[in-house]
N, C-alpha and C positions, 0 to 999 in steps of 0.2 A: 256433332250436335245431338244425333241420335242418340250416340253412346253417355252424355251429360244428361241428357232427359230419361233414361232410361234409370240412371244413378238415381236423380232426384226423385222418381216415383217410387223406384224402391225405399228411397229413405223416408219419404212419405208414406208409407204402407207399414214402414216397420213404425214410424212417430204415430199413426192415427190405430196400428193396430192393437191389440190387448193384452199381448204377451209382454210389449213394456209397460205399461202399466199398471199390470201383475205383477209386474217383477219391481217396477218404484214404488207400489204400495206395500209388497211383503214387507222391502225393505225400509221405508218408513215405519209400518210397525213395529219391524224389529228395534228401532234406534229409538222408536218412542218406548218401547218395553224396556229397554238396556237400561234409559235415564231414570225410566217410574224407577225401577230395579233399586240403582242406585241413590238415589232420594230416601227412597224408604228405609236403603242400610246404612245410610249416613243417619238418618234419624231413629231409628234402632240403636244402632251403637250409641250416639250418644246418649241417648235414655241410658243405655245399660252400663255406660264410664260414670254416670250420673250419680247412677243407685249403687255403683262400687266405691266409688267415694263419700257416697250418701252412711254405710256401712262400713266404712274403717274403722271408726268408734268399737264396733262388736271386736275386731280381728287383733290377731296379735299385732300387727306393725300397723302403728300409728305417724301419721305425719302431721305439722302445723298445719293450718285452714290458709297460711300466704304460699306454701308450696304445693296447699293441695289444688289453688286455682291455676297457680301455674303447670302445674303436672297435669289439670284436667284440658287447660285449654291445646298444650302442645296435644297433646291425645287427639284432640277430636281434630286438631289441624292436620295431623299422619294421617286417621285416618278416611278425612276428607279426601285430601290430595290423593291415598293407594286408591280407591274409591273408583275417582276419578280419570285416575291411570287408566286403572284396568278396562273400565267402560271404553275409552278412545282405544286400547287395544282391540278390545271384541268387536268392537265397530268396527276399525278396519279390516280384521281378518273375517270374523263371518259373515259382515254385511256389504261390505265392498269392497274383499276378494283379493286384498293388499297381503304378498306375501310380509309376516312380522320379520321374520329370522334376519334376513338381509339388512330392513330399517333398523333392527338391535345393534344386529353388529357394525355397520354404518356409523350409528348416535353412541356407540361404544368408544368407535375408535376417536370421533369428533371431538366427543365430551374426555378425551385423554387429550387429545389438542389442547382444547379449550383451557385442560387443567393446567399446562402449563404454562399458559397465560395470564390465567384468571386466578393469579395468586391470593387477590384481594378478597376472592371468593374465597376460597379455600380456609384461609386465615378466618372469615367471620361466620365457616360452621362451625370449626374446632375452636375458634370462641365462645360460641351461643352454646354448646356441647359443654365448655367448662362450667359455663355461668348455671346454667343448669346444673348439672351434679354438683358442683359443690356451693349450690344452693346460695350464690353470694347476693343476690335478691331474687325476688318472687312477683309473681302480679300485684296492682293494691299496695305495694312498698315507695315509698317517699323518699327518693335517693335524688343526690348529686355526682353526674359522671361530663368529662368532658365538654364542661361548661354547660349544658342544661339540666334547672332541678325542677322534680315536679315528681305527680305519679305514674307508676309503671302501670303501662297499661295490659302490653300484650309481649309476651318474650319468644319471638323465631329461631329458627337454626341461623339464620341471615342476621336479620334486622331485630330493635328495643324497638316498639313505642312507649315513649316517656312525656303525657300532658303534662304544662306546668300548670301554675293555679290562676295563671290570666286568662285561659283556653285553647293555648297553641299546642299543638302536636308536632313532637318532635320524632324521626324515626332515624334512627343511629345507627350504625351498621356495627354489630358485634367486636370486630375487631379493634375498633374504635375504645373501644370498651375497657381502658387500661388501667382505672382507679376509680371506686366508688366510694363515695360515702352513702350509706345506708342510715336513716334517721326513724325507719320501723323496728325496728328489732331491740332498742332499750328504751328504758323511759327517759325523755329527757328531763334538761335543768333549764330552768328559766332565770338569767342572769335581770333585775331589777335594782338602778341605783338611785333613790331619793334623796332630791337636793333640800337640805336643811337651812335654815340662815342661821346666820351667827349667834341672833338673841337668844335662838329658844335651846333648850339647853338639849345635851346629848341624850341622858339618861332617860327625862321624861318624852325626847321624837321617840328614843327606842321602845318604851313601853306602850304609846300608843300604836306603833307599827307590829309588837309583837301581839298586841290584843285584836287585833285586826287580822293578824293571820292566822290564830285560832280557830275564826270561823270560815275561814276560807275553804277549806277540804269538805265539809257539809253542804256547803252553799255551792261548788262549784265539783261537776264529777273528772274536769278535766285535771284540777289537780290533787293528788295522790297522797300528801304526805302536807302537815303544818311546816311552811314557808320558815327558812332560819334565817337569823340576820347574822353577819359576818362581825359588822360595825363598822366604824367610819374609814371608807375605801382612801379618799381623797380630800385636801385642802382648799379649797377654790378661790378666787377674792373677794367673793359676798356670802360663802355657804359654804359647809361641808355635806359630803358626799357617802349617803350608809347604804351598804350595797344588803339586797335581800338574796335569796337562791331558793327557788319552789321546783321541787321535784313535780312531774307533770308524766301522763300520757305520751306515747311515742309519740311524735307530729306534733303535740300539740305544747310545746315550749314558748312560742312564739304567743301562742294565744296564751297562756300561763301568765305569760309576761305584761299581756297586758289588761288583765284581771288585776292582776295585783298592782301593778301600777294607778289601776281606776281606784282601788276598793282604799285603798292606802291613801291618795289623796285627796279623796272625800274626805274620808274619817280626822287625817291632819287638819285641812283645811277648816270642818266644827268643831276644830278642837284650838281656833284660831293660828295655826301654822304656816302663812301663804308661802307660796311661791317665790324665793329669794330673786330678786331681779339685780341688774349688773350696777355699782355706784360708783360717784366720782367724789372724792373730797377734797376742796378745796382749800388751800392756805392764804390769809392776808398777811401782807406784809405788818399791817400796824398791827396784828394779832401779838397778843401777850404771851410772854414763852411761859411753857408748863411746865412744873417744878420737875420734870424729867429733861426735859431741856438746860434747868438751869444748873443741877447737878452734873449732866454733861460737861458743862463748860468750866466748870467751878474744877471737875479732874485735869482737864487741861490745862 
């Protein structure tokens, strides 16, 4: 018992004396200076990736403004994360005394394990690696890949984020990643087909639809070029069908399409043209045959 009371005072003497907590406050300043440390060069740096891409304009190599968010944002994710690294190293070597060398080569040999495990891993860096260099979308880009479409938000060595236009966040894992369609990069076509009725005739729905899209390109910045009419796509059993085609803004096809579907059937409609609806015609038996009927039968 003496010899336990003896322990507990001593460990009481060193808990209430001053050389530890000398020694937990150096080291809390230290770990508080390591983080200010790195705070301030994570915000450094990116001011200064900011103003090199703020300054490409001036330099000989230029890149698009869709690559040059993606190019900024991986940047400032490296060097976040080195940043961060290193601070957790320094911390443990100078502040609490942890030899590195051992933990490296330890987390070396693991993360060789792990490699050959974690194929899935593997596969969606040197995916996120391709997507990147060879530039197949960019942040800001309005892409369809494995069943989610929406905007690219943020592009990793791992994972896509890809919001669609209802608010959901989809995050994909690079390998994943087998076929795009990309809908930023040209401008699109907006496919518009207007149903005509029988009465009114071809010639003049076409003229009032081509007068209509004349002013279309002025009145609207989303589309690009005066809307062409093809002409009558299809036969229907109350109406024909004249397809329009408006070149439009990348992304905005969709909205293209329906500009001109509004703008077109106001103007039809004051110009008396309604809306063809579906009919039935019916035959009476006591009905009198018509002289097409009765030449019929006169062949026979």
């Amino acid at each position: 018992m003496e010899f336990i009371k003896n322990k507990f005072e001593q460990l009481w003497d060193y808990i209430a004396g001053p050389e530890l907590w000398i020694v937990i406050g150096q080291g809390l300043i230290e770990i508080i200076l390591i983080i200010f440390l790195s705070i301030v060069i994570i915000r450094v740096g990116n001011n200064v990736i900011g103003r090199v891409f703020q300054n490409k304009s001036r330099g000989p190599f230029r890149i698009t403004e869709r690559r040059e968010n993606t190019l900024k944002k991986l940047i400032k994710n490296a060097l976040k994360y080195t940043v961060y690294f290193t601070a957790i190293i320094m911390i443990l070597d100078n502040v609490l005394g942890q030899k590195i060398g051992p933990l490296l080569a330890g987390a070396g040999v693991a993360g060789l394990a792990i490699g050959f495990g974690a194929q899935n891993l593997v596969r969606d860096i040197i995916s996120g690696f391709f997507i990147i260099f060879e530039d197949q979308f960019s942040v800001g880009d309005y892409i369809l890949t494995s069943g989610v479409e929406g905007t690219v938000e943020e592009i990793g060595m791992r994972t896509t984020k890809i919001q669609s236009w209802t608010g959901e966040q989809h995050v994909l894992p690079n390998g994943n990643v087998t076929q795009v369609t990309n809908y930023s990069i040209y401008n699109g076509l907006a496919v518009v087909d207007v149903n005509v009725p029988y009465e009114s005739d071809v010639g003049s729905a076409e003229k009032i639809i081509e007068s209509v899209s004349k002013t279309l390109p002025d009145k609207y910045e989303e589309i690009v070029r005066v809307p062409e009419i093809i002409g009558v796509q299809t036969l229907e059993s109350s109406h024909y069908v004249i397809r329009i085609i408006a070149e439009t803004l990348p992304v905005y096809q969709w909205a293209g399409a329906r500009i001109v579907r509004k703008e077109v059937q106001e103007v039809l409609y004051k110009e008396g043209i309604e809306i063809p609806s579906p009919r039935l015609v019916m035959y009476s038996r006591n009905q009198e045959p018509t002289s097409l009927e009765l030449n019929h039968d006169k062949e026979l």
